[in-house]
C-alpha positions as CSV (number, residue, x, y, z in Angstrom):
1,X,92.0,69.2,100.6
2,X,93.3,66.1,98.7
3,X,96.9,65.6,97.5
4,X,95.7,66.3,94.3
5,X,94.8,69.6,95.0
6,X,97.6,69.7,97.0
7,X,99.4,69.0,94.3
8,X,98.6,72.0,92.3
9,X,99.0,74.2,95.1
10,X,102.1,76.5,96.9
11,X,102.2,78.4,99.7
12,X,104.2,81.1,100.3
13,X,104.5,83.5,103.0
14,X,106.0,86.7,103.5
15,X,105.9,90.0,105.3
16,X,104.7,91.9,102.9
17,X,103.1,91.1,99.8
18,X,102.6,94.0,96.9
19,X,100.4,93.3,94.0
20,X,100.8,94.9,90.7
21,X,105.2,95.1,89.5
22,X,104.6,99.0,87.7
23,X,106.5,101.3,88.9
24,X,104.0,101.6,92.1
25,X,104.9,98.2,93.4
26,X,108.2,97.7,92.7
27,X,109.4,101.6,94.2
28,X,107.4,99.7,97.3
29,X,109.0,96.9,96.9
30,X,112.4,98.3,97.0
31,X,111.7,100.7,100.2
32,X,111.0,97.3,101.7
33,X,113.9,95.5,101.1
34,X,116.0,98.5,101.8
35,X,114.5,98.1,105.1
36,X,115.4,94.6,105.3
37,X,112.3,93.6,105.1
38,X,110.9,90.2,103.6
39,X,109.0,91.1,100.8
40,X,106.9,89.2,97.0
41,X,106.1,90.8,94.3
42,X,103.4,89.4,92.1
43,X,102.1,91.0,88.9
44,X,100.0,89.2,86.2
45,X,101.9,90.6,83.1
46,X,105.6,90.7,82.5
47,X,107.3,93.7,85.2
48,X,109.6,94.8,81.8
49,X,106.1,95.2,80.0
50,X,104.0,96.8,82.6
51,X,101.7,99.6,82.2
52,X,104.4,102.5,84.0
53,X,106.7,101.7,80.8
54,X,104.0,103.5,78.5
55,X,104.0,106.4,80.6
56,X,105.9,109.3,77.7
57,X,105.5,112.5,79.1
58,X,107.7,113.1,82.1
59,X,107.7,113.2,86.0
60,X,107.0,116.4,88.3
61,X,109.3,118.4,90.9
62,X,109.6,121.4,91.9
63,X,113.2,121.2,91.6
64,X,113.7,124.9,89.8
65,X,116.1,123.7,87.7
66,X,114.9,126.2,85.0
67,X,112.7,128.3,87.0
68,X,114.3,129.5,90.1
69,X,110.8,130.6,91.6
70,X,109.5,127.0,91.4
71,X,108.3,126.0,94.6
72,X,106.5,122.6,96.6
73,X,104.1,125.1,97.6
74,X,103.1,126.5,93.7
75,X,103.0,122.8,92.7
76,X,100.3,122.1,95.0
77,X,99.0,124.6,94.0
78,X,98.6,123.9,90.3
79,X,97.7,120.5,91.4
80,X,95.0,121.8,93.3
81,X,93.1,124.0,90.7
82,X,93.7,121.7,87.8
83,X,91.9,119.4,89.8
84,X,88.4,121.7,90.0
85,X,89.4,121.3,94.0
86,X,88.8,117.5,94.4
87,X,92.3,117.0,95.0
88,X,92.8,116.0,98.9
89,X,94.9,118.9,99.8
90,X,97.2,116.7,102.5
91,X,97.4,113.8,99.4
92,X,98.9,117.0,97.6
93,X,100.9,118.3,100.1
94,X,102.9,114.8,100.5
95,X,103.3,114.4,97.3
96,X,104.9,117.8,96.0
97,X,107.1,118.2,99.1
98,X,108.0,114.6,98.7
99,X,108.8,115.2,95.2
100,X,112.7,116.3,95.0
101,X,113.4,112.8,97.3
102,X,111.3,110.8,94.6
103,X,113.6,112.0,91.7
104,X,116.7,111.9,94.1
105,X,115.6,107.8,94.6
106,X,115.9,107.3,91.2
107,X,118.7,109.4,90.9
108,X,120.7,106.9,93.1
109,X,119.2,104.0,91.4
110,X,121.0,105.2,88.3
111,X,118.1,106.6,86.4
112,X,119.5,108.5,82.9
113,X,117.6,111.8,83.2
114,X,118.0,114.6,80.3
115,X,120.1,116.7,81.7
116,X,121.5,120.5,81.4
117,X,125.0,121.8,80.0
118,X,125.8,122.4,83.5
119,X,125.0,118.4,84.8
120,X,121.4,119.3,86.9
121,X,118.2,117.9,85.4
122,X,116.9,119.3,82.7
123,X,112.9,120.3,82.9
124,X,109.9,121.9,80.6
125,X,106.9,122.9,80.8
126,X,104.0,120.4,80.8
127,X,100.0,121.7,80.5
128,X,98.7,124.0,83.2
129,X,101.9,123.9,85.3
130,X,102.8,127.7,85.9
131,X,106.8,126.8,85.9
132,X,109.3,124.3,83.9
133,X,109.2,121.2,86.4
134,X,109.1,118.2,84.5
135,X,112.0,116.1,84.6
136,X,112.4,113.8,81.2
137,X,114.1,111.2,79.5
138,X,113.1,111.5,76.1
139,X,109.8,110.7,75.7
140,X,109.8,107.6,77.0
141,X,110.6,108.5,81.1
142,X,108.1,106.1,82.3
143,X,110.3,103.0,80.3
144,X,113.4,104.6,81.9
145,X,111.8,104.8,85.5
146,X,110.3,100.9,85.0
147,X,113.9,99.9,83.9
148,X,115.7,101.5,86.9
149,X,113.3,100.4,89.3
150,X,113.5,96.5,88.2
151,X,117.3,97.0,88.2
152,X,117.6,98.2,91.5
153,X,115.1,95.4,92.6
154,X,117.1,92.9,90.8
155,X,120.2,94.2,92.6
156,X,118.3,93.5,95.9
157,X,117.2,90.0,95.2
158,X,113.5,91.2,95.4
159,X,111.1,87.5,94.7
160,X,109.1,88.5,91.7
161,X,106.4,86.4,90.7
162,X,106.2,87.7,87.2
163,X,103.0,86.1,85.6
164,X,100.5,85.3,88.6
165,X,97.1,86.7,88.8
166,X,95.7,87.7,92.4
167,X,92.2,86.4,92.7
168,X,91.1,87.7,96.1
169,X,92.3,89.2,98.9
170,X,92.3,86.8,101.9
171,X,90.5,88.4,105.0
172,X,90.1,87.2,108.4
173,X,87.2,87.6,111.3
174,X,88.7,90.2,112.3
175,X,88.0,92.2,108.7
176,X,92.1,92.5,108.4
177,X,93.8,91.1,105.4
178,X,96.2,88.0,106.1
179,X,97.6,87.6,102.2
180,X,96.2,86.8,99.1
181,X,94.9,84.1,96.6
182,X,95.8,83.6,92.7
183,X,97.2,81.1,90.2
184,X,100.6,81.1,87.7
185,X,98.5,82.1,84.4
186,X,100.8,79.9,81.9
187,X,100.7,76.7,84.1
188,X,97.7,76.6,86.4
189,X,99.6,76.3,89.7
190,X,97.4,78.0,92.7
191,X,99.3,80.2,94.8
192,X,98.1,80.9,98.9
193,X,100.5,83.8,99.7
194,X,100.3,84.6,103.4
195,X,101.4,88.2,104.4
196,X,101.2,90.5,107.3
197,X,100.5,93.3,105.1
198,X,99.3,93.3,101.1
199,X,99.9,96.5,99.2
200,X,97.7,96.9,96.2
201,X,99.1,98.9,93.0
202,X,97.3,96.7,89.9
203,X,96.4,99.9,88.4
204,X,93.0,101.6,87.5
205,X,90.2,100.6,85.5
206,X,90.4,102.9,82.2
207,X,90.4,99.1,79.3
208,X,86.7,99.2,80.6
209,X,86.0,102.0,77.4
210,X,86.4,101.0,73.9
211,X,89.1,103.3,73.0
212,X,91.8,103.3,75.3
213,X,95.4,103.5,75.8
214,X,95.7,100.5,77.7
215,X,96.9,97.4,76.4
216,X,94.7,94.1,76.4
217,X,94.3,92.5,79.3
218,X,95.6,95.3,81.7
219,X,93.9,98.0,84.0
220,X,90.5,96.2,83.8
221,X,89.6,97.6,87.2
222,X,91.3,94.5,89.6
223,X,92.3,97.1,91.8
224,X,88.5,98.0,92.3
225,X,87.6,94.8,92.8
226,X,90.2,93.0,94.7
227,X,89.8,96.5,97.5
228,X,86.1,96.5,97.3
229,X,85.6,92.7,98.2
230,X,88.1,92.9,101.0
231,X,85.7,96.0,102.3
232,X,87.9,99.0,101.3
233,X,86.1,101.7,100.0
234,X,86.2,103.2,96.3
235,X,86.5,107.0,96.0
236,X,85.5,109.2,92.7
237,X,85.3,106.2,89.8
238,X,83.7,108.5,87.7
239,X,86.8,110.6,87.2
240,X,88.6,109.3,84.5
241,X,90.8,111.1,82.4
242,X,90.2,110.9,78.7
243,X,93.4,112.0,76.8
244,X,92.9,113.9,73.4
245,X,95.0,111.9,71.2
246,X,94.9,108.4,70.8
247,X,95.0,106.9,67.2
248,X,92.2,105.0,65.5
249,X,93.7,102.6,63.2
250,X,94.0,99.5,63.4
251,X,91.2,98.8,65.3
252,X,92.9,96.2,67.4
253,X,95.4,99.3,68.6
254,X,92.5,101.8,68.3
255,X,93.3,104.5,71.2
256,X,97.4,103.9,71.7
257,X,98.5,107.6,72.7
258,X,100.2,110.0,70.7
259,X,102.5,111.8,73.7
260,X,100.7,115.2,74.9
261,X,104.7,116.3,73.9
262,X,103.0,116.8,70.4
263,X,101.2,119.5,71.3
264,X,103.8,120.5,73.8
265,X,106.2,121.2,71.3
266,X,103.8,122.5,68.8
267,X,101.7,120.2,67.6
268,X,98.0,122.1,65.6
269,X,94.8,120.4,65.8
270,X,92.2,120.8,63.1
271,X,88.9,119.6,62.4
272,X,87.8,117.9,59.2
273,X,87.3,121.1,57.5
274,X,90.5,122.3,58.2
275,X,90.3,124.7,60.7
276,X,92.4,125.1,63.5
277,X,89.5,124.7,66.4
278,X,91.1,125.3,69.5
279,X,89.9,129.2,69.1
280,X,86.6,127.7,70.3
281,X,87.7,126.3,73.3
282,X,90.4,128.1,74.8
283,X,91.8,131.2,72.8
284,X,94.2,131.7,74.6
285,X,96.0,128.1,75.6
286,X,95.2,126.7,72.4
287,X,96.5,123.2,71.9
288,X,98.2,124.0,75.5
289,X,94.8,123.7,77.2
290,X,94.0,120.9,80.2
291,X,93.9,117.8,79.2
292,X,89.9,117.7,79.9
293,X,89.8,120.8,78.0
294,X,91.4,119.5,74.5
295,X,89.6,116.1,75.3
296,X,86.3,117.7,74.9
297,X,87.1,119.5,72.0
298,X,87.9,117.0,70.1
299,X,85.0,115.3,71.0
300,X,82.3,117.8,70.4
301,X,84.0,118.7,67.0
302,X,83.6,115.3,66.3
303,X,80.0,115.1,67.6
304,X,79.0,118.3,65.7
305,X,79.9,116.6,62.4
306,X,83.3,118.4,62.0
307,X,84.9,115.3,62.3
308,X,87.3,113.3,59.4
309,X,85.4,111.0,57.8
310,X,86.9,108.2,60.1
311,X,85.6,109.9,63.3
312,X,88.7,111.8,64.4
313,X,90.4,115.3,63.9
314,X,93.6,115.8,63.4
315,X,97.2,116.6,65.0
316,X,99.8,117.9,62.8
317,X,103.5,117.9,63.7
318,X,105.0,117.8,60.3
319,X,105.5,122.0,60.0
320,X,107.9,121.3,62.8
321,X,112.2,121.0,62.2
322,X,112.8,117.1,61.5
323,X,115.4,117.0,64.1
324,X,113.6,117.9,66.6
325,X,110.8,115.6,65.9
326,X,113.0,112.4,65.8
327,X,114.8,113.7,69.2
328,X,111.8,115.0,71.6
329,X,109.2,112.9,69.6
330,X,111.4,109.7,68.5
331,X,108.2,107.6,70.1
332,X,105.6,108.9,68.2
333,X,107.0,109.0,65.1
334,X,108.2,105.2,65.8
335,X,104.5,104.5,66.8
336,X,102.9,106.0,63.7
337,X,105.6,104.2,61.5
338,X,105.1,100.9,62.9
339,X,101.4,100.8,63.2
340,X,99.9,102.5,60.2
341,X,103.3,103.0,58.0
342,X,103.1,107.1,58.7
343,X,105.8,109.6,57.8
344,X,104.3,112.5,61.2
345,X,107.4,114.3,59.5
346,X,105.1,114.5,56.2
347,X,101.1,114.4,57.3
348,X,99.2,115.2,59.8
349,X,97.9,112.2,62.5
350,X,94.1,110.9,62.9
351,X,93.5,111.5,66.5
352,X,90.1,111.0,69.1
353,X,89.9,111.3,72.6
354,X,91.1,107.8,74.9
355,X,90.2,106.6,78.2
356,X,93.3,106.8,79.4
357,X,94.0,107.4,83.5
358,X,91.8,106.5,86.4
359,X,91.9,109.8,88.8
360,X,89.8,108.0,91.4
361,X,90.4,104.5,92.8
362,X,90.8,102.9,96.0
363,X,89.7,105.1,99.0
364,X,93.4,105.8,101.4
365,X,94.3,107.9,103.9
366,X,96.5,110.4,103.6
367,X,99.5,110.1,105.6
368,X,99.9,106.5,105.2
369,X,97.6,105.4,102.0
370,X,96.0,102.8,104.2
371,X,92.6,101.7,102.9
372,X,90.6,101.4,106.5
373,X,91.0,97.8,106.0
374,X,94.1,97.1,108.8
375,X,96.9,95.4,107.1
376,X,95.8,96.8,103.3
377,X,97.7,99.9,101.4
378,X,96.8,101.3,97.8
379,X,99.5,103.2,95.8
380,X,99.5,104.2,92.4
381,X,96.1,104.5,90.2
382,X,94.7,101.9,92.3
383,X,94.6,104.6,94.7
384,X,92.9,108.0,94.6
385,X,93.5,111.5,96.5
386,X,95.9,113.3,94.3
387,X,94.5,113.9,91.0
388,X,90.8,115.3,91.8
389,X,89.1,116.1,88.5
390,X,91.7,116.4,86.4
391,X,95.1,115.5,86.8
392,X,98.6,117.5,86.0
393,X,100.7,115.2,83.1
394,X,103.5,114.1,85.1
395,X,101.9,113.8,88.3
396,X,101.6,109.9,88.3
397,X,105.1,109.3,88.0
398,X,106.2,111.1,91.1
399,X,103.3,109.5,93.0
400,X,104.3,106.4,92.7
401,X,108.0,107.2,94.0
402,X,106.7,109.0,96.9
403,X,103.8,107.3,97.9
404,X,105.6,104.0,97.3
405,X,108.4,104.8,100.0
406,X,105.9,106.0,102.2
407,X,103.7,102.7,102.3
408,X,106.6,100.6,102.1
409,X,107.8,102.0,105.5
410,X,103.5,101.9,106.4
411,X,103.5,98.4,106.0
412,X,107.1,97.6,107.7
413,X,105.8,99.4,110.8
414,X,102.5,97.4,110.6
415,X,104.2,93.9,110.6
416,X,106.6,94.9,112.9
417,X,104.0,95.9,115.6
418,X,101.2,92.7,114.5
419,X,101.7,90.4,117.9
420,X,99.4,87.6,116.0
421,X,98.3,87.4,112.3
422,X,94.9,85.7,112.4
423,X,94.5,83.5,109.4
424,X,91.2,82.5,108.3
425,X,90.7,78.4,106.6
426,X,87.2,79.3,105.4
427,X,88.8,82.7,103.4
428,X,91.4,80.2,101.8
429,X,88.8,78.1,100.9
430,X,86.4,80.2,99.5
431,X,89.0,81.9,96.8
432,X,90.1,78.1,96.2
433,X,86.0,77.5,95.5
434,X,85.6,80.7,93.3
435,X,88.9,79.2,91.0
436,X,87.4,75.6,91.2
437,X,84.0,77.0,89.9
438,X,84.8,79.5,86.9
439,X,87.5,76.3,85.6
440,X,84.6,73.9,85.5
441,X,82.3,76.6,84.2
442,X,80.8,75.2,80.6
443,X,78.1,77.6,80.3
444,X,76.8,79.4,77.0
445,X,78.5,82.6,76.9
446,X,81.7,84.1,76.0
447,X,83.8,85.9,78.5
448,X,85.9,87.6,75.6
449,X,82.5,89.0,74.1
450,X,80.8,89.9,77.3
451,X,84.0,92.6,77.8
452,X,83.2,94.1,74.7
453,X,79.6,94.6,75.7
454,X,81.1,96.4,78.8
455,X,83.2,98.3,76.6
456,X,80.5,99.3,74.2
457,X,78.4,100.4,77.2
458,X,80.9,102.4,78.6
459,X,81.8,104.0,75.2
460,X,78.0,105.2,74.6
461,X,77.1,106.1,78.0
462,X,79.6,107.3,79.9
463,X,82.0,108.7,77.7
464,X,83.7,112.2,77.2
465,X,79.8,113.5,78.0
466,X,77.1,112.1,80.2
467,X,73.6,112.4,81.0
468,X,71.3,111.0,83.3
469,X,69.4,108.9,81.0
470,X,72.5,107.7,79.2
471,X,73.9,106.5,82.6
472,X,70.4,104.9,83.6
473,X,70.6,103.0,80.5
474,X,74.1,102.1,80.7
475,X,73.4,100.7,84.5
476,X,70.1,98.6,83.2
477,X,72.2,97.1,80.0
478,X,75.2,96.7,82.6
479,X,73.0,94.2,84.7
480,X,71.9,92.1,81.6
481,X,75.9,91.6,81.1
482,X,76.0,90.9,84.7
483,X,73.3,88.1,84.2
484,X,74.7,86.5,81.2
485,X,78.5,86.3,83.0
486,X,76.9,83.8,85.8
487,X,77.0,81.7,82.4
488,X,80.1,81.7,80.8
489,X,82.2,79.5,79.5
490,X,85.8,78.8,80.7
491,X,88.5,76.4,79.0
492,X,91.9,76.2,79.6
493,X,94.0,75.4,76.8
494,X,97.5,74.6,75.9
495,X,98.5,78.1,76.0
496,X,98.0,78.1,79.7
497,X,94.9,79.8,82.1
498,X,94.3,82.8,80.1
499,X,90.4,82.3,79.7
500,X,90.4,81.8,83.6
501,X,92.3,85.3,83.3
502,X,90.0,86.9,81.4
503,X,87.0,85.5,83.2
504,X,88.1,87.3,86.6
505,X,88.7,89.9,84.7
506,X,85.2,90.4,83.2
507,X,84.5,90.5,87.2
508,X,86.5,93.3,87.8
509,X,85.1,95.2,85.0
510,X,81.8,94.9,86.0
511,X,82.5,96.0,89.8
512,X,84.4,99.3,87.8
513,X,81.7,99.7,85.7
514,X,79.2,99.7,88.1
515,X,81.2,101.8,90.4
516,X,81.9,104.2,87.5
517,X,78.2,104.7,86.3
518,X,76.8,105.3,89.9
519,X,78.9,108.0,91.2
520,X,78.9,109.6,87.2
521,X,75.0,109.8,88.2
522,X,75.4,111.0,91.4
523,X,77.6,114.0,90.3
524,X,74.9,116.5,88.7
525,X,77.7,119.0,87.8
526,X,79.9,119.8,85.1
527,X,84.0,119.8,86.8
528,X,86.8,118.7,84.9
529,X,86.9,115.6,83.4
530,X,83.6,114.7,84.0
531,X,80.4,116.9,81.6
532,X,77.2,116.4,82.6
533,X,75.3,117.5,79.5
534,X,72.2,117.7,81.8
535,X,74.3,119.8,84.8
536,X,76.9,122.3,82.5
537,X,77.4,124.1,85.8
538,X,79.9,123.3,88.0
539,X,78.4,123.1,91.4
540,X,80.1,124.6,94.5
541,X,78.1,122.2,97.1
542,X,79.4,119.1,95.4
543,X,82.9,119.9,96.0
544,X,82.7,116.6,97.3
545,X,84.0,113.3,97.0
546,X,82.0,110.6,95.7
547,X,82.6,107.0,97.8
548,X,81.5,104.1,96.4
549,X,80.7,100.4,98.1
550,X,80.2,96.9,97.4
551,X,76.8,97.1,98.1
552,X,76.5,99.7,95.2
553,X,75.4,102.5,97.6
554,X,77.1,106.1,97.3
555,X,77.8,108.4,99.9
556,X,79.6,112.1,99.7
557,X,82.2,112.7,101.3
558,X,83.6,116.6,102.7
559,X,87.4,117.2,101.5
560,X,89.8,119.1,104.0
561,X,90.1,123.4,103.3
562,X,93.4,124.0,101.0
563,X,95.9,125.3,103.4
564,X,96.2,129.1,103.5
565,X,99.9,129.7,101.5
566,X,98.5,127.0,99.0
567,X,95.5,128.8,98.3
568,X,97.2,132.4,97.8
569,X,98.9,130.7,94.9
570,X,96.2,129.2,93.0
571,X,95.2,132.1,91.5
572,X,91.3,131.9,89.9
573,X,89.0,129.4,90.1
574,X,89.9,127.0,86.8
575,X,87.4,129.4,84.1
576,X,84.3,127.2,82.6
577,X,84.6,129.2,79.4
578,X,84.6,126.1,76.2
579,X,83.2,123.2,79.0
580,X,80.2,122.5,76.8
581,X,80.3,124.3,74.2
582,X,76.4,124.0,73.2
């Protein structure tokens, strides 16, 4: 390498290295430094603006607060039928026993929960839980949970690189990770950061649809991708989660989420005619159906020509008290003013279904979220495990407390016992190459358009609804965008490396996509989130999880029996009545 290049590049080492500064990483983070660990966090957009500080809702624990019958056990157990039985029961079990520490971390770290008369934590209900166990701060918890987490990591002197973008994973002979590549997106610098262990929480890969409630330039599947090329596995890409309600105007903030604590509170959705279509779906929910549930609704109302003339249904809030509306709702109603000048006190909202939560993700084991590659952790919705086929609102938020203590003290223990870290010259060298390459790139094509191609694929073929030939024809079109991308163009400009930025992305959304499209073809059933409109039956032998590899091949793989005294409280199997309404 010549001083020139040496020039542009730092190296850093640490013990630990976590990608991604959501509320994943940094709850990581923090368990590491609490252990007086050495510890960097990297994370390609702004920590105060990442993707946890979107989350409305609230966050789960069976802290019977409310409901003094509220147990670890029944939240597993909800967990586990909501999720058409994909959920890894032991991911499930960790997670809702480990729940009451989760909130009792942020507790300490100062969080401002809504609390009762009597000082305890305030909860309500949230779909398909069968007790009152979300915990809330207005409806904005997961900006309260980002806040406290940065404060407490600025209160530990935790190194965050705020706007660096990981590359590659560096691997040596030995197949074990030994740190990771990227460069400072604003000026260009390359960054070799060499760890003992890397824990991965850049989130999932739902920006990869047109309509979405991701921002730009986040969750474009660089969780996939990074994982995948350092040999991890991913498990169940075809489960995403599209949420009912996302907006459709403007276009450029087409799919920003109206909180599911609309309907919560008593929120009505009706079709372009007017009627009040739920009836069709689930009589007796209504608008408090499963997230998959009102999701498809919406979309076959749409579909079926009941649609408003824009393409959407609506969601009407403005029958209910004002006061209550500006102080359980303040963030819709702020939403709706701001982006399309809307009263929600006064008229109804134009809603469709969103890509909006990656269920699968990086393949991790249980106890530890290791990804079978030694020295690599997932967390977060990079990983998967918890959420199955559909996911619980207000699950995501206490995963990435518990799981993030958990793999912080994983990856302590792993350093701590590592006699040797192998490094490998040639990995260094090859993620140097792959930067040197795309920022001399001067081919024909336009990254910026090539993503909307993968958007518009997505969109048509594997949407709300599938079918094999849809997903056939999304994987042939997805190769011609494949083909085109070894031409792009790539310029950096005054603004800084963004292009470069948006080039690796466009790699990470075709790995996603392709991961997406091959295990959406491989499940021939109808469960949850995902409708086959060629397989409307759910099928028991594919009670399976679907693994995905580099090498595009997909293999099934069993999931554990649900304990005993989880089972007794699941009740029925999760009824099919208004999947597919034909």
């Amino acid at each position: 390498m010549s001083m020139d290049q040496a020039a542009q590049e730092r190296h850093v080492s640490t013990e630990v290295l976590v990608i991604g500064t959501g509320g994943a990483g940094l709850r990581a983070a923090i368990e590491l430094s609490e252990l007086g660990r050495d510890v960097l966090a990297v994370g390609k957009r702004p920590k105060a603006d990442a993707h946890t500080s979107l989350a409305a809702g609230g966050i789960n624990a069976a802290l019977a607060t409310r409901d003094p019958e509220d147990s670890w056990q029944q939240h597993a157990a909800d967990t586990i039928r909501e999720s058409y039985e994909l959920a890894h029961p032991d991911i499930v079990q960790i997670v809702t026993q480990g729940a009451e520490q989760g909130i009792r971390d942020l507790e300490r770290y100062g969080m401002n929960f809504a609390r009762e008369e009597d000082g305890r934590i305030s909860q309500r209900f949230f779909g398909a839980h069968t007790w009152r166990r979300t915990s809330f701060a207005g409806d904005y918890t997961g900006l309260e949970i980002q806040r406290t987490l940065i404060h407490r990591a600025e209160q530990l002197e935790i190194p965050i690189l705020d706007t660096v973008y990981i590359t590659r994973l560096l691997v040596n002979e030995d197949g074990a990770v030994f740190g990771a590549y990227g460069f400072d997106q604003e000026t260009g610098l390359r960054y070799v950061i060499q760890a003992d262990a890397v824990i991965l929480a850049a989130g999932g890969h739902n920006r990869i649809w047109r309509r979405t409630s991701s921002r730009r330039n986040e969750n474009t599947g660089d969780s996939f991708r990074l994982a995948a090329e350092a040999g991890a596995k991913i498990r169940d890409a075809e489960l995403v989660q599209f949420q009912p309600s996302g907006i459709l105007e403007p276009e450029a903030d087409a799919g920003t989420l109206v909180s599911e604590a609309a309907r919560g509170k008593g929120g009505i959705l009706r079709n372009g005619l007017g009627e009040r279509y739920m009836a069709r779906y689930d009589a007796e929910r209504m608008e408090l159906s499963t997230r998959d549930r009102v999701a498809l609704a919406g979309y076959t109302e749409i579909k079926e020509g009941r649609g408003t003339a824009n393409g959407g249904v609506w969601l009407d809030i403005s029958h209910l008290p004002r006061e209550v509306i500006m102080e359980r709702l303040p963030r819709v109603y702020q939403t709706l003013m701001e982006l399309q000048m809307k009263d929600v006190t006064k008229e109804p909202i134009e809603i469709a279904p969103t890509a909006h939560y990656s269920m699968g993700g990086v393949w991790v084991a249980p106890e530890d979220h290791g990804t079978g590659v030694p020295g690599l952790y997932a967390i977060g919705e990079a990983s998967s495990g918890l959420h199955g086929a559909n996911r619980l609102g207000g699950n995501p938020l206490i995963e990435l407390l518990v799981f993030g203590r958990i793999t912080g003290q994983a990856a302590a223990r792993y350093s701590e016992r590592l006699r040797v870290q192998r490094r490998s010259p040639e990995a260094v060298e090859a993620a140097r190459r792959e930067v040197r390459e795309l920022l001399a790139a001067d081919g024909e094509q336009n990254v910026r358009a090539l993503q909307r191609d993968i958007r518009n694929i997505m969109t048509e073929h594997c949407g709300v609804v599938r079918d094999e030939q849809g997903l056939r024809q999304g994987l042939a079109e997805l190769d011609d965008v494949e083909r085109r991308a070894a031409d792009i163009g790539v310029h950096p400009d005054l603004a800084g490396y963004s292009e470069l930025s948006h080039a690796f992305d466009l790699k990470s959304s075709i790995l996603a996509a392709r991961a997406t499209l091959q295990c959406a073809l491989e499940r021939r059933e109808t469960r949850g989130c995902h409708n086959r409109s060629d397989y409307p039956q759910q099928d028991p032998a594919l009670r399976v999880n679907m693994i995905w590899s580099a090498d595009g091949t997909v293999t099934r793989e069993q999931i554990p029996p649900v304990p005993e005294e989880i089972r007794a409280l699941m009740g029925g199997e999760v009824s099919q009545e208004g999947k597919l309404v034909e």
